[in-house]
C-alpha positions as MATLAB code, in Angstrom:
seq = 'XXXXXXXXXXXXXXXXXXXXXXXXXXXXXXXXXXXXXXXXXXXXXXXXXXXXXXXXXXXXXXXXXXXXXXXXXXXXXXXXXXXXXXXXXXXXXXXXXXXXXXXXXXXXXXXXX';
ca = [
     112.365  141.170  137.726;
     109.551  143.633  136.691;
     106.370  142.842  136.158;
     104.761  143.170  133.112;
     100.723  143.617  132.018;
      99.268  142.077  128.945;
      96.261  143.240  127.878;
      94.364  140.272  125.551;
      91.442  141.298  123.664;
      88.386  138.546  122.759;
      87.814  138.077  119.206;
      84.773  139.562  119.606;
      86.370  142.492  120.749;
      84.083  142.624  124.000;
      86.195  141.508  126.797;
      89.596  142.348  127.334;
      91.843  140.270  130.119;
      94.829  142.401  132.115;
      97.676  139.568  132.589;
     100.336  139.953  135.093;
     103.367  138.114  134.065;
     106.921  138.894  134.339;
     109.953  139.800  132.588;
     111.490  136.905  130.515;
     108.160  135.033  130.109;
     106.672  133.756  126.457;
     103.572  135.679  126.000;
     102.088  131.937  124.688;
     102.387  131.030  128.243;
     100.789  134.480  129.738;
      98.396  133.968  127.259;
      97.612  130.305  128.342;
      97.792  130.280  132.445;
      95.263  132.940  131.588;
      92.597  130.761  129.496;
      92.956  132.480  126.338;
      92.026  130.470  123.241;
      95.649  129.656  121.417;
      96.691  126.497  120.392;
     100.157  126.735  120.407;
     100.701  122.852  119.580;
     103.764  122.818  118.596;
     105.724  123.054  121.309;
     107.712  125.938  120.111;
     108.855  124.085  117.338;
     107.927  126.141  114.530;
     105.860  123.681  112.725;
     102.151  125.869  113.160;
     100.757  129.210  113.497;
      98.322  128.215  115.762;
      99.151  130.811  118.528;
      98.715  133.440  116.156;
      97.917  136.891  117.550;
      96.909  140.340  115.714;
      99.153  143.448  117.853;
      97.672  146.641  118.436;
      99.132  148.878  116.147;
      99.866  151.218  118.024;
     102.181  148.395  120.116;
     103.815  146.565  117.172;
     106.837  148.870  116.834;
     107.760  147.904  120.757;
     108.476  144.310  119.476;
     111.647  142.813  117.768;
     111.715  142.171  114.349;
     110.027  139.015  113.274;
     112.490  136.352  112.270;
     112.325  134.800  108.277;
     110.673  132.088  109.651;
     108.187  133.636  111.738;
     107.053  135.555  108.627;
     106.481  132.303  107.110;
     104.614  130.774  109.342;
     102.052  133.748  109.785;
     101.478  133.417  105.918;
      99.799  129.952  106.715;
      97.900  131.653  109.821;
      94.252  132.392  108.911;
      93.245  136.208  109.514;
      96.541  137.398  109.533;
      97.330  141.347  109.308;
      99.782  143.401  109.268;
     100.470  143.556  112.577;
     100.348  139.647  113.034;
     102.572  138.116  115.282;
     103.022  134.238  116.791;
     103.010  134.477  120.760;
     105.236  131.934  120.845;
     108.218  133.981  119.548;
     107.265  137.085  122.095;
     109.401  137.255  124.774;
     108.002  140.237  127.473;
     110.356  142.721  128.526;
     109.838  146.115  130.017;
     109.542  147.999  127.282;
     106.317  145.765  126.202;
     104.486  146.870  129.791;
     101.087  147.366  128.421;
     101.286  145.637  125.160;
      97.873  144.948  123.741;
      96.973  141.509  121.316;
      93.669  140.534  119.830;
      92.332  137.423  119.761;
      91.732  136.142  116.218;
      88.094  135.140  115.493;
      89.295  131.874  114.148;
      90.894  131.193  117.511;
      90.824  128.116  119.236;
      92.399  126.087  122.054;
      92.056  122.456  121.561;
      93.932  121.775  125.246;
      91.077  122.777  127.142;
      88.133  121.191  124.930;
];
């Protein structure tokens, strides 16, 4: 399996944390093992848009397509954009070496409180 880099931007936009993870793995989890604020409470269920993330433009082509349900839940996630995305559904693969989220400034994670 080949690694894979993250790059997750604060939502202040002043620090940015490289994450090693590996092919296969749910960018929630990266994101998480790696003390970034998302909530991600439900389990992969669907049922929030808590681990809401904003992709660097310049990345959000790389991904798949959002499902029909995905798109739903972003319109309940506060500060979503265009290039909005849950972490949860993100899946790293090669071609996302380097792939680059920000932080929303609404952000938190109530599992480490």
């Amino acid at each position: 399996m080949k690694n894979v880099t993250v790059n997750f931007v604060s939502s202040d936009g002043e620090t940015t944390v490289s994450a090693k993870a590996s092919e296969g793995d749910n960018l929630l989890t990266v994101a998480q093992i790696h003390d970034q604020p998302l909530e991600g409470t439900c389990e992969g269920q669907m049922a929030c848009s808590t681990c809401h993330v904003i992709v660097e433009a310049t990345d959000f082509d790389r991904l798949p397509e959002a499902t029909e349900m995905e798109e739903d839940m972003l319109d309940l996630a506060a500060g979503a954009r265009r290039t909005s995305r849950l972490a949860c559904q993100i899946t790293l693969t090669a071609a996302l070496d380097g792939l680059t989220v920000h932080i929303p400034s609404d952000s938190h994670n109530m599992q480490i409180v």
